[in-house]
N, C-alpha and C positions, 0 to 999 in steps of 0.2 A: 744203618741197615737199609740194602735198597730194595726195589722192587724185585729181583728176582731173589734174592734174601728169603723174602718174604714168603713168593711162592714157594721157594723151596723146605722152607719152616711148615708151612700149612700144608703142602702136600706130603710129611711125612708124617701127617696125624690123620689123612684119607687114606682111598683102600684103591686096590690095585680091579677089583670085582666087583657088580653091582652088589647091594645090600640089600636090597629089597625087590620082588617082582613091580616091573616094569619103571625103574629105576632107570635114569639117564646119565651121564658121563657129565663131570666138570673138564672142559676144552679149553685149557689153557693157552694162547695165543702170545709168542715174544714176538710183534712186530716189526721190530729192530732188528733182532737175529735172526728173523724168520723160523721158529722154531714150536713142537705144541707140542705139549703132554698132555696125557687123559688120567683123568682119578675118578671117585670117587665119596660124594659125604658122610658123614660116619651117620650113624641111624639118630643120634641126638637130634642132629641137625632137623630130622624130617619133623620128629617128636616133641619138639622147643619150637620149630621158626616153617613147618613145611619146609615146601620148594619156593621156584618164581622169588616174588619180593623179600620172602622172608630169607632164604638162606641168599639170594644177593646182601641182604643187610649183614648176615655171616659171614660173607666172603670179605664184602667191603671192609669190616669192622678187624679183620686178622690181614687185611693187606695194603690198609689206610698208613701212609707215612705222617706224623704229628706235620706242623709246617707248610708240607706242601701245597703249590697254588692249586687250584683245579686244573689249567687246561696244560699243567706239567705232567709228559708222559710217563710220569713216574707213579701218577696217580691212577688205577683200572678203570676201564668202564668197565661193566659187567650185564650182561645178558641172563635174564633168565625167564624161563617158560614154568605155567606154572604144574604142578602136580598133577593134575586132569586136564593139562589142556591139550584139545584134540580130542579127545576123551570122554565127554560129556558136551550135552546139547549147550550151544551158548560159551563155551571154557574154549574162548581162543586167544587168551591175555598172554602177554609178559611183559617183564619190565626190564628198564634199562636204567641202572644203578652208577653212581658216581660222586663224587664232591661236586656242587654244584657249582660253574660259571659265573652265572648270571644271580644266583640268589647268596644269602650267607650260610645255607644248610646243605641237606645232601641233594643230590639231582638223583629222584625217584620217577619214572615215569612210564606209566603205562600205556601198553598200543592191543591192538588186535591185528584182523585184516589174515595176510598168510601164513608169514615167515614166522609166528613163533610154535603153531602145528609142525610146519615142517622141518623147523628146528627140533622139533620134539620126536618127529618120526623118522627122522636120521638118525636118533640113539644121542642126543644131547638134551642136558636137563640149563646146563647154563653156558657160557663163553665168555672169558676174562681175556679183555685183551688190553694190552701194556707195551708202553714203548714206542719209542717215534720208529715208523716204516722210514727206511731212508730214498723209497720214493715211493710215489702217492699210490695205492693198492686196493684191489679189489680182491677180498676175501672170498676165496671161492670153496665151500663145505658139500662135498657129498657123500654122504656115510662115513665110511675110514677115511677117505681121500682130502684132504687142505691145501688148498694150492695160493701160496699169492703171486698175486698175476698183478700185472704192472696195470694203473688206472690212469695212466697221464690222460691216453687217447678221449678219457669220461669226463676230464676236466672241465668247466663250465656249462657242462650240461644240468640243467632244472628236470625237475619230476616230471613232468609233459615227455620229455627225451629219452632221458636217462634208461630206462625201463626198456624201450624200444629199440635202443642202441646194444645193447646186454642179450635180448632176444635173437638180434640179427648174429649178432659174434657167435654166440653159444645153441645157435636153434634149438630154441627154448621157448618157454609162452609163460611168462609170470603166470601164478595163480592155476597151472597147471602143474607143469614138472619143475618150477625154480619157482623159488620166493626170493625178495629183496627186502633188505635195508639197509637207504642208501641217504646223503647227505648231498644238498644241492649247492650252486655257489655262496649262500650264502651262509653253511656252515663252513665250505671253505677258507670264507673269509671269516670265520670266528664270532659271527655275529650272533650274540649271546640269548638273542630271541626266536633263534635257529632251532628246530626239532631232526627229527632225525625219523622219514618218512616210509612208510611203510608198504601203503599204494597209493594210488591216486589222491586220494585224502587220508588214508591211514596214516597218522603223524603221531611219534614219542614227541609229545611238545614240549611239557613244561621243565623248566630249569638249565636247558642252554646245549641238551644233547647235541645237537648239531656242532656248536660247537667246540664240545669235547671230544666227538669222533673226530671231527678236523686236523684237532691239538696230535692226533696221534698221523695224520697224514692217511687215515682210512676212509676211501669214496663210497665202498659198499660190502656188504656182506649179500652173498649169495650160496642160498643153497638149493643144488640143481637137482634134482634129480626126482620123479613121483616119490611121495610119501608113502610109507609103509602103511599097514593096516594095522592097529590099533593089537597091542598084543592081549586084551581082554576083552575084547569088543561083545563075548558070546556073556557073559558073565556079568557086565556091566549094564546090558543093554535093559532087563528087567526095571529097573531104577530110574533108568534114563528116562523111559516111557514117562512114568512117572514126573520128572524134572521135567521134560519135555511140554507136557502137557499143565505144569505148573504156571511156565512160562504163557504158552500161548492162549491161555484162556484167562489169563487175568487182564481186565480192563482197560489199563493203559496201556500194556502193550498190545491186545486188540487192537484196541480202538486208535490208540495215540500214535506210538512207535514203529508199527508195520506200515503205517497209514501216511504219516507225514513229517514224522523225524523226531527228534528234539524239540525243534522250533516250536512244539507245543505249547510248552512251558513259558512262552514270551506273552500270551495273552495270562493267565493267574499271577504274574509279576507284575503284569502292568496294572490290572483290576485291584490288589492291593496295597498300589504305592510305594513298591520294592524294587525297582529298575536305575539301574546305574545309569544317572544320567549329565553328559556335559564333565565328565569326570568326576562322576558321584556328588554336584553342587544342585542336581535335582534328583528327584525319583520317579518321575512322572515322564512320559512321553505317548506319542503318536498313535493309535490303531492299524496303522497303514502296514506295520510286522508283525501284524497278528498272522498266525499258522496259514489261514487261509486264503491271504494275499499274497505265496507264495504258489497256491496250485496252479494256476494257470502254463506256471512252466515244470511243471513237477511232473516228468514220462515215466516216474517208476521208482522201484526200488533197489539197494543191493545191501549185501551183509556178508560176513564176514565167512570164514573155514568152517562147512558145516554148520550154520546158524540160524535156526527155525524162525527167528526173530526178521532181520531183511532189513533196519532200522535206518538205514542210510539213503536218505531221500534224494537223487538226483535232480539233477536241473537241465535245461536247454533253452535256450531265449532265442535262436537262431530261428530262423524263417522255417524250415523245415522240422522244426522243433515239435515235438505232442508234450500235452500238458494235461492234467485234470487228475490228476492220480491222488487218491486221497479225497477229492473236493467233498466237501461236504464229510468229512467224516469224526470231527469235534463236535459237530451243531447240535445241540442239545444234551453234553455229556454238563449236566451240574457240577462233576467234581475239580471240572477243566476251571470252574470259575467263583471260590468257593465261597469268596467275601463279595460276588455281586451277580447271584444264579441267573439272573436275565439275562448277562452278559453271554452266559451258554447258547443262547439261540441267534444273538447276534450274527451275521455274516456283514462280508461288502461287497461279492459280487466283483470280483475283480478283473479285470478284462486283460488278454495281451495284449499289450503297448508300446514293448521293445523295440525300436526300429535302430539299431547300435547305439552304442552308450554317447557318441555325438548328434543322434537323431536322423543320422545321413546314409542309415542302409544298408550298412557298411558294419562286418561281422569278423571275429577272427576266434583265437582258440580259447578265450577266455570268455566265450559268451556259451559255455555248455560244459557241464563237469557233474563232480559229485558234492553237498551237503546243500547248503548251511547248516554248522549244528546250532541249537541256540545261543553258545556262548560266542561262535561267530556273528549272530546276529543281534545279540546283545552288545561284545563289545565295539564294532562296525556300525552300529545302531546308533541307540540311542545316549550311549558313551563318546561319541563324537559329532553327533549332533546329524546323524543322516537318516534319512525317513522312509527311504522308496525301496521295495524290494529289489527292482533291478540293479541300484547298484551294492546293496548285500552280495547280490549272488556275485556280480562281474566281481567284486572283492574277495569274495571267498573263494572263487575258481582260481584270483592271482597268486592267494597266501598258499592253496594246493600246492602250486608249480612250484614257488620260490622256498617252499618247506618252511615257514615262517607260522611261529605258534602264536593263532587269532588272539590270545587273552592279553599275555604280555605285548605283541606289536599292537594291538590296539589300543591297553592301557598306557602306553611308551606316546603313541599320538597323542590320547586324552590328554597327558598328562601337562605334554609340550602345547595341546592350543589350551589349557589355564592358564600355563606363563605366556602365554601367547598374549591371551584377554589382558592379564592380572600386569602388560609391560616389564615382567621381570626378563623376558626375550623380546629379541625384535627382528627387523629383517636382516641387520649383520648377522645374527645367531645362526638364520634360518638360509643365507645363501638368497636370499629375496623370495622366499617361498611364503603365500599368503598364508596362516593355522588358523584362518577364521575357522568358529566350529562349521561344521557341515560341509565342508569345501570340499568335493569329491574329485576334482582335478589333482589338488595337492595330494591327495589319499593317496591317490592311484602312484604317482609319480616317486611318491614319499616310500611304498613299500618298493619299486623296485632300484631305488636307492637304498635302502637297508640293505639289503641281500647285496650289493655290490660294495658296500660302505662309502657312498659317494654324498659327500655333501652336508647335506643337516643327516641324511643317511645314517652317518656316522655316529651322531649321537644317539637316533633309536634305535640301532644298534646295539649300542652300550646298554640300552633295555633302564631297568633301577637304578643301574650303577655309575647313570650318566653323571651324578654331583662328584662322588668318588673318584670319577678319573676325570673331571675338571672340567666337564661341557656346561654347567650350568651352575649358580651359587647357590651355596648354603640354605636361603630362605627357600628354594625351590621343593626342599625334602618334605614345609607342610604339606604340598598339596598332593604327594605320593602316595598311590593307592596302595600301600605294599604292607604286607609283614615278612619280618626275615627276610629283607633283600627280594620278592619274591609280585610281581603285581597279580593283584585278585585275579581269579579263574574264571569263576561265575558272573553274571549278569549283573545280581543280585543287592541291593544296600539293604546292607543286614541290622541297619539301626531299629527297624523293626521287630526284626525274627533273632530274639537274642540266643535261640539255640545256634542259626547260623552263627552268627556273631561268635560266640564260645567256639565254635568247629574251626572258625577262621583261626583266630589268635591262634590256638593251641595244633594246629597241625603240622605234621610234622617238616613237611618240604616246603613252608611258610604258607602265604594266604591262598590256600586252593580247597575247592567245596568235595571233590573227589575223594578225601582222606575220611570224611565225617561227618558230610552233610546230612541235616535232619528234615531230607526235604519235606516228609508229613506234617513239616511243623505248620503247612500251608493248604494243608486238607482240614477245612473247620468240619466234615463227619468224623474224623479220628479224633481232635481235638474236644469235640462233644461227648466223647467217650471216657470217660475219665477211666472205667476199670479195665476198658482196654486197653489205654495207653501207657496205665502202667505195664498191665503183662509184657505188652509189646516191649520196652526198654528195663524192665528190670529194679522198677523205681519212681514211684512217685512224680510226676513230670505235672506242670502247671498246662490246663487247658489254654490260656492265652497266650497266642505267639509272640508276646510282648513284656510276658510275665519272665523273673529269673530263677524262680523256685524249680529245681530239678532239672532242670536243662543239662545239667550235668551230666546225669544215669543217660541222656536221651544222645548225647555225643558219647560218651564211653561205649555205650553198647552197639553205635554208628561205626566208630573205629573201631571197635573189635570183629565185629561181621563185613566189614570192606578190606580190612588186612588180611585177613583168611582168604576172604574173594581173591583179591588179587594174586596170592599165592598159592591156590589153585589151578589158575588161570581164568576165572570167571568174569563177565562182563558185568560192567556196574551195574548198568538197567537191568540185566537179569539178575540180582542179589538182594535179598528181604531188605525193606527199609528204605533203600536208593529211592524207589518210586512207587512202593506198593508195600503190604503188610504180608501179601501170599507168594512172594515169589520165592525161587530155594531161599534157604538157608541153611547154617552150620550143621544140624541135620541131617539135610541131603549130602552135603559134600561129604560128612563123616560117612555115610552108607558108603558110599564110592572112594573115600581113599581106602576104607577097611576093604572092600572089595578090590583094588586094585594093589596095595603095596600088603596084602595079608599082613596087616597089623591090625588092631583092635582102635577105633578112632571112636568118639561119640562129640555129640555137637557141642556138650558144655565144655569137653576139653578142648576143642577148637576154639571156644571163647577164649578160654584161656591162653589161648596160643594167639588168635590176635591180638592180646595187652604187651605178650612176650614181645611180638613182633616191632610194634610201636617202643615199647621200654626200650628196644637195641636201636632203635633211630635215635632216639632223645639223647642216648649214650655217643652216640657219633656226633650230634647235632653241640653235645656237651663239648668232645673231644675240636671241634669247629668252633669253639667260643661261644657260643649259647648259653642261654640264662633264662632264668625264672621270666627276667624284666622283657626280654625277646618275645612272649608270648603274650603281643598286646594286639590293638588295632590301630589302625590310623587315625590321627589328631580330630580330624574332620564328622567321625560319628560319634565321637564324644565330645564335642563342642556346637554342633549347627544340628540341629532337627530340621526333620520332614520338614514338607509344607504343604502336602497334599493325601489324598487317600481316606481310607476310614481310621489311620495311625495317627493321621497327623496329629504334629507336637513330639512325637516319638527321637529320640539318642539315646545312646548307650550312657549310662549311667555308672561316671568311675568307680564308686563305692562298692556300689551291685555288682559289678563287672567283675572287680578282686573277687570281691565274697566269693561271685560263681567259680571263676576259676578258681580259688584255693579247693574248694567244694572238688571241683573235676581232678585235680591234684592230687584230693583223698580218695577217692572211688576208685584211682587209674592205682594208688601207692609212689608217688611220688613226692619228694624232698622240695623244699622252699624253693629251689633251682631250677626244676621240673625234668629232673633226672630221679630213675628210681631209686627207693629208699636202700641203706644198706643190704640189708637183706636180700632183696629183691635183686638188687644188684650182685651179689657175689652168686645167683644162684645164674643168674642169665651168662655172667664169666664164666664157669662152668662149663655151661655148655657151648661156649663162644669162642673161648683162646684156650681153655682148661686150666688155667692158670687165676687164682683169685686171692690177693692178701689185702687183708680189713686194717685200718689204719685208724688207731683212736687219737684222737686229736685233746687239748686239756681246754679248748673252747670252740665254738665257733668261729669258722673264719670265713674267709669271703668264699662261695663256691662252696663250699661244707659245711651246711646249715647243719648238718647233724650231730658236728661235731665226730667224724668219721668221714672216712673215705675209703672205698675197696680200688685200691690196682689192681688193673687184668691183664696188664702184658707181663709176659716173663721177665725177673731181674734177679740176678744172682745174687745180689748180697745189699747189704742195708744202706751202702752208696749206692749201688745204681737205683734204690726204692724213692731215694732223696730226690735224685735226676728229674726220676719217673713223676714226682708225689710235683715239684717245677713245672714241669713239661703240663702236667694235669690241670694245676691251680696258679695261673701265672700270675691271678690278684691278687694271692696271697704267698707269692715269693718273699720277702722280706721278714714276714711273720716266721713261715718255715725254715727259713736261717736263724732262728733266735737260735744262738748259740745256750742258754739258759735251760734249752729241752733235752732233757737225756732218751736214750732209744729204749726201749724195753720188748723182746721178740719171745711172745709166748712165756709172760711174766717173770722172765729171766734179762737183767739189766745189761748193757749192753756198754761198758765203759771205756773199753778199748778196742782197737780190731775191727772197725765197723765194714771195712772192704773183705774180713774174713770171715764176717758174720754170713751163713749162707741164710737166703729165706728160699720157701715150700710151697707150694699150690694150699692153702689153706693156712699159712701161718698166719698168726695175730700179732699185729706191731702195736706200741701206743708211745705216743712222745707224754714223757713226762718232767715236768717243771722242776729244777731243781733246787731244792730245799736249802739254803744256807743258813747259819746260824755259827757262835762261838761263843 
């Protein structure tokens, strides 16, 4: 069955009319034939998984073909905005859904910035698009109207361009009356660390987007036209206030996020000895990136559709540059520095110094832009061995242009100057390219070889998967930051903070802090809190960030309130727990979907809809070859401790580590495999394919620790359940051919006729052993 199979399977179990007040359209996109239908989700959908992340993981999961590669246009991307977003103060997320590239799970990724409001205010809640364009296209959306218009002419133009070239065609003003998202040369060229760019810095980074808009031959999505006004704006706004003022008067975003960005974050990592360094072989580095060694060139702020917050720290290094914004506005916050409060009043006084990045005066378009976020400054940082803020910034203005997502391109460097150090590459490998650490020439040179695949290029390109398609040996995978195919997000060495550590292993688009992270675990006033910190997570949780007791309750209840977030459309940093203990939560948004989709929502059942949400990733992540054993860390924090900080001495401890996770396993309701348990399982099919038969098995086999297994795709009779039951457990093909098993469908035996035997949205099969004797 192929891709339009599919969709036309799934769109005859949606609706032809919205379902609910203020409800958006599924925009189905055939690239190939140029062709788009509009549907509708059935109300499950909203009530099991919301919108945005969660009903993408619904679309994907009913349109996913077994087999196929990621960047085969057989396989959707899918768009989605989320439920409130545009809607509510801060709620301008969506994500963009797919088999992942670059990692070995699903490519989950979220952006802000314009185009998912205005996707949402043209009457679209998501966009599934499929099939190779058979020449390279630019999607043009305005209300009813879909136009694909030919994108040769957009061909190698980078985000600096691109944008201003779409303006002049369409007289248009991005961020007015048209939004983009658009993919630069170097998702053209498939390059697997490629995002897929939103504005100027707005990037779907992680998991290889870029390169799977590419795979389909799509330069950009545009939708032109002012956004509508808000079809409940009188009704919602009550609440908003409220949410509004949640946000803007809690402390970190006061003081931290309006002020000077992210980049906050880089001094409490460093003060505790938590900082990826050298490719995670230290945890210690420099002062010199601390927050407010960036003001000097910091003219201000920008944020996103509607967003009271403004979180997006600008830069200018240019002669005519203004700087100071922000300055001084950490100095004295104790919570900025919790394991070493002196550190709070710390400054350094940092002077402009930039005379162009070769000293000679001399300025061009990468010396002024928008961020660094931390995780650019982390992994640019002290991940590769570079210390000066200007060249953060000139780096981080280059990865804007070239659409290149900071975490994996800079984990992809890291990773190549270890084999660098370590002689398992050299300069044949590298094209005569020096990886000493800190080498800001090669940096420069090295990303805009990526984005074109020229050279050693080529292999950070290939991002994790450089061993797998032959650029580097085997022994090179120790020293790999990754889980699931996937390099770390964050800054961060979690050998300390075993709640991180838990978030990483177990998340669901591999090692990224955005799915779970416990960043309070680094606030020692919460942590002092013992009866607070239970309330706050639901469970018993150990005061020391180093302890393993309860860390579980403390990520389960992380990824249940960030899976809602994102399917809302809410912003991380505005969502409880991300950065703060007061900011909305499940809640608030329950106020505001009840008020806006008139259903009845309340926060505990959002909880519960975030586990849903996660349990249908784990189920794809399954159907992707995933395993229990998948959800570990990298060799390196279970083998080498700190050496510095108030931890030191500090790794992950293998023992502790299962124990935790089996622990998180049970809390979440999942199976040895870390897909959910039966049950749970046939209840998410349901509302997922509508199609669910439970499968008892007469032991244990690999893959069905349960000794059971539920199928959720439709199959007509107890051959195609075999296929399916194949296709499902490929480790245990051989077992399930024991010719010695008889069928039994709903405790009636099954002896002859098994292609006549029909099965039912809820039948019970069990293979049973058969008896001989004489």
């Amino acid at each position: 069955m192929g891709i339009r199979d599919k969709v036309e399977q799934l769109c005859a179990r949606m609706h032809d009319t919205p379902q609910y007040d203020t409800q958006g359209a599924v925009l189905f996109v055939d690239l190939e034939k140029r062709e788009t239908q509009r549907k509708y989700l059935p109300l499950d959908v909203l009530r099991t998984y919301l919108g945005g992340r969660g009903a993408n993981m619904y679309l994907l999961y009913n349109l996913l073909q077994d087999g196929r590669e990621a960047l085969d246009p057989e396989v959707p991307l899918i768009f989605g905005a989320g439920t409130l977003t545009g809607d509510m103060p801060a709620a301008t997320r969506g994500n963009f859904t797919s088999r992942s590239p670059e990692s070995d799970a699903i490519l989950d990724t979220n952006g802000g910035d314009y185009f998912p409001s205005f996707v949402k205010r043209h009457g679209y809640d998501h966009i599934v698009l499929y099939g190779l364009a058979p020449q390279w296209t630019l999607l043009r959306i305005a209300h009813e109207e879909v136009q694909f218009i030919d994108a040769t002419p957009y061909l190698g133009l980078d985000n600096l361009d691109l944008p201003g070239a779409i303006e002049r065609d369409f007289a248009c003003t991005e961020r007015k009356d048209m939004a983009l998202a658009r993919i630069t040369t170097a998702g053209e060229n498939l390059a697997l660390c490629s995002g897929i760019m939103g504005g100027i810095k707005a990037i779907w980074a992680r998991g290889g987007g870029g390169a799977k808009m590419g795979s389909l031959h799509l330069k950009a999505i545009m939708v032109h036209g002012k956004p509508d006004e808000a079809p409940k704006v009188a009704e919602l706004k009550a609440h908003n206030k409220v949410i509004g003022k949640k946000i803007t008067s809690t402390s970190v975003i006061k003081n931290a996020l309006k002020q000077v960005g992210t980049p906050f974050l880089y001094k409490p990592s460093r003060v505790l000895g938590a900082l990826g360094t050298l490719n995670n072989q230290r945890t210690d580095w420099h002062p010199t990136l601390d927050a407010d060694n960036f003001d000097p060139y910091r003219p201000g702020m920008d944020g996103c559709f509607k967003c009271p917050v403004h979180c997006r720290n600008l830069n200018d290094m240019t002669p005519e540059g203004k700087g100071g914004w922000g300055s001084a506005a950490l100095k004295g916050l104790k919570g900025n520095a919790s394991y070493d409060k002196a550190q709070a009043d710390v400054e350094h006084g940092k002077q402009r110094t930039y005379n162009g990045i070769h000293n000679d005066g001399k300025f061009d378009q990468y010396d002024k832009g928008d961020g660094p976020e931390y995780v650019t400054v982390g992994k640019f940082g002290p991940m590769i061995g570079l210390k000066e803020p200007e060249h953060i910034l000139r780096l981080n203005n280059i990865l804007n242009d070239l659409g290149l997502d900071s975490a994996s391109t800079g984990s992809a460097i890291a990773w190549a100057m270890e084999l660098w150090q370590r002689g398992i590459i050299d300069a044949r490998h590298t094209g005569g390219l020096d990886l000493s650490w800190g080498n800001y020439e090669t940096v420069e040179k090295l990303l805009f070889m990526t984005a074109k695949r020229e050279g050693f290029g080529d292999t950070i390109a290939d991002s994790a998967r450089a061993v797998e398609r032959g650029k580097y040996p085997a022994e090179a995978l120790d020293y790999r930051m990754a889980v699931k195919g996937l390099f770390q997000s964050d800054p961060h060495d979690a050998r300390i903070l075993k709640a991180f550590a838990l978030g990483l292993s177990v998340a669901t688009r591999g090692m990224d802090h955005l799915r779970n992270r416990v960043t309070l675990e680094i606030n020692a006033r919460i942590n002092d809190d013992a009866a607070f910190k239970t309330e706050l997570y639901g469970g018993t949780v150990a005061a020391e960030p180093n302890r393993y007791e309860g860390k579980e309750f403390a990520v389960r209840r992380c990824e249940n309130t960030f899976a809602v977030g994102d399917s809302v459309g809410m912003c991380r940093f505005n969502t409880k727990l991300f950065n703060s203990p007061t900011t909305p939560d499940c809640g608030d948004f329950a106020t505001q979907l009840t008020t806006a989709t008139a259903l009845e929502f309340t926060g505990e059942q959002l909880n519960e809809i975030g586990r849903n949400i996660t349990g249908l990733e784990r189920m794809i992540n399954f159907r992707l070859g995933l395993r229990g054993k998948d959800d570990t860390l990298p060799k390196r924090w279970f083998e080498e401790q700190i050496e510095v900080g108030p931890f030191k001495g500090e790794k992950v401890d293998r023992k502790e580590f299962e124990a935790m996770k089996a622990r998180f396993y049970e809390v979440t309701g999942l199976n040895a495999e870390g897909v959910p348990k039966a049950d749970w399982h046939e209840q998410l099919a349901g509302a997922t394919t509508g199609f669910a038969v439970r499968v008892e098995l007469p032991h244990p086999l690999p893959g069905a620790p349960e000794k059971a297994i539920v199928i959720d795709e439709p199959v007509a009779n107890v051959v195609a359940l075999r296929d399916a039951l194949a296709r499902r457990l490929p480790e245990a093909r051989e077992a399930l051919n024991d010719h010695s098993w008889n069928v039994a469908v709903n405790g009636h035996m099954v002896l002859a006729g098994e292609r006549d035997t029909a099965l039912h949205h809820g039948d019970r099969v069990a293979f049973v052993p058969i008896i001989a004797g004489g």
